[in-house]
NUTI-830598 format. One record per atom (N, C-alpha, C): residue in one letter; y, z, x. Coordinates in steps of 0.1 Angstrom, whole numbers, plus 5000, padded with zeros to 4 digits. Atoms other than C-alpha are relative to their C-alpha. Layout:
<rs>
AYZX/...
</rs>
This chain:
<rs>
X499250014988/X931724486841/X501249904997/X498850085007/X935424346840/X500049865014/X500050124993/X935524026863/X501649935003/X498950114998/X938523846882/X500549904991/X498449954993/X941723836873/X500350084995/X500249935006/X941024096853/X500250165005/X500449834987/X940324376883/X500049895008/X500250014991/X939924366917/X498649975006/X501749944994/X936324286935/X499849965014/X500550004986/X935124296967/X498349985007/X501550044995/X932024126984/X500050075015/X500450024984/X930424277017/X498849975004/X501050074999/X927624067027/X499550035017/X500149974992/X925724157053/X498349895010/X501450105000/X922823917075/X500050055014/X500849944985/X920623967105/X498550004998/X501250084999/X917923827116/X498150044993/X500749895010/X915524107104/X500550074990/X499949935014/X915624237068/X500150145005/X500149884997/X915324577078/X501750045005/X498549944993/X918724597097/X501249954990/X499150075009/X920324407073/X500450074989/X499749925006/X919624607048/X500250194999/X499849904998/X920024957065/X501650005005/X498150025001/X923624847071/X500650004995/X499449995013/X924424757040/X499950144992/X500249905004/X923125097030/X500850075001/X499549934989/X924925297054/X501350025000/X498650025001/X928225107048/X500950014980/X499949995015/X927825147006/X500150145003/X499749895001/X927325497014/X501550095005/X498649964998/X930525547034/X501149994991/X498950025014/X932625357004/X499950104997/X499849925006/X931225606984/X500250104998/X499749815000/X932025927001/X501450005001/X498450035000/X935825757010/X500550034986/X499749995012/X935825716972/X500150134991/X500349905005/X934726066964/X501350115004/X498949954993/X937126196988/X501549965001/X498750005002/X940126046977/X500150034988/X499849995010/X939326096942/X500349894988/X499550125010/X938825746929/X499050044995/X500950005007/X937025746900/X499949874988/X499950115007/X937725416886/X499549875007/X501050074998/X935925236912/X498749964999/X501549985000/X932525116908/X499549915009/X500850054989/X929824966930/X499149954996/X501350035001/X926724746927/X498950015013/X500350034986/X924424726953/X500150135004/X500650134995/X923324716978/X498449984997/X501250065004/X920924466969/X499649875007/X499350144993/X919624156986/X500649914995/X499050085003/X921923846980/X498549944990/X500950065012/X920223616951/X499349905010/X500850054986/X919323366984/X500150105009/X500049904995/X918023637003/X499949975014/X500250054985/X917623447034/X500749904999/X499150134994/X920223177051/X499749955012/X500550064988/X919622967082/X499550145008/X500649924995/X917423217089/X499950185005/X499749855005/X918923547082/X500050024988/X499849965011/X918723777058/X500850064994/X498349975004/X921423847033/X499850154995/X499949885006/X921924207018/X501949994997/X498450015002/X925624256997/X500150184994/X499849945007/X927024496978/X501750004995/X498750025007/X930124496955/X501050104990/X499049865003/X933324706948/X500849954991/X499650085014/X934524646915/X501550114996/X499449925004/X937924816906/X501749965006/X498650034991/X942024826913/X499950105013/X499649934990/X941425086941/X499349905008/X500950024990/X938824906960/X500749895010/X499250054990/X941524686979/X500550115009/X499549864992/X943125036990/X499450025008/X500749874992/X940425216999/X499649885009/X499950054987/X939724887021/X501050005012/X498949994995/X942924907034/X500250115012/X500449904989/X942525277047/X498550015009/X500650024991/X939525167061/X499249925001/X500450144991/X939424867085/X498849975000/X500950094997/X936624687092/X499450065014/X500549954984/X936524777130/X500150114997/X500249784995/X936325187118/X498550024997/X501649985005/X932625107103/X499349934999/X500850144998/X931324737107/X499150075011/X501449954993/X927724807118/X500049895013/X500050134989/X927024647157/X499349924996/X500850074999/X924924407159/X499349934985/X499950035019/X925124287118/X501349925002/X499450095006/X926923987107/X501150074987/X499449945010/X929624117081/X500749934994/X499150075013/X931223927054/X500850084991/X499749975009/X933824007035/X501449974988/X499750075009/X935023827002/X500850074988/X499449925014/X937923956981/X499949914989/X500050095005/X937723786946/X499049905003/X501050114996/X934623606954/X499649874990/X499750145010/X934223256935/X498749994992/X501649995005/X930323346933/X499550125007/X501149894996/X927623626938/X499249965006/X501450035000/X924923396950/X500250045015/
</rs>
């Protein structure tokens, strides 16, 4: 994998109180990337995740991420906001260029 400043990356970190929602969000919202992705015809993005964060729990949530590794993956955020698929009731993070994974 190519790493900052090299490409583009993208963190979306996701927490909530229960593991279960946390990571059926994160699921949900990796799988929309990758049908946006499929459907515009990028094929030079890639994705890890989602997996939980390496501290999987924070003041008492739990974290779930997943990461969009590539030059499109600013775009394809671009065409789609935040408010068209941010899950309710889920905490959403999101870290262009992130400094760390943990």
């Amino acid at each position: 994998m190519v790493y900052p400043p090299f490409t583009q990356m993208i963190r979306f970190e996701f927490t909530h109180f229960q593991e279960s929602v946390a990571a059926q969000a994160a699921q949900a919202s990796a799988e929309r990337f990758a049908t946006w992705a499929e459907l515009a015809g990028i094929k030079s993005m890639k994705m890890i995740g989602p997996v939980p964060c390496f501290y999987g729990k924070r003041n008492g949530q739990y974290r779930w991420h997943f990461i969009l590794s590539g030059s499109a993956a600013r775009e394809l955020l671009k065409q789609h906001p935040a408010e068209t698929w941010r899950p309710h009731g889920v905490n959403v993070e999101i870290t262009v260029d992130p400094p760390d994974l943990l």
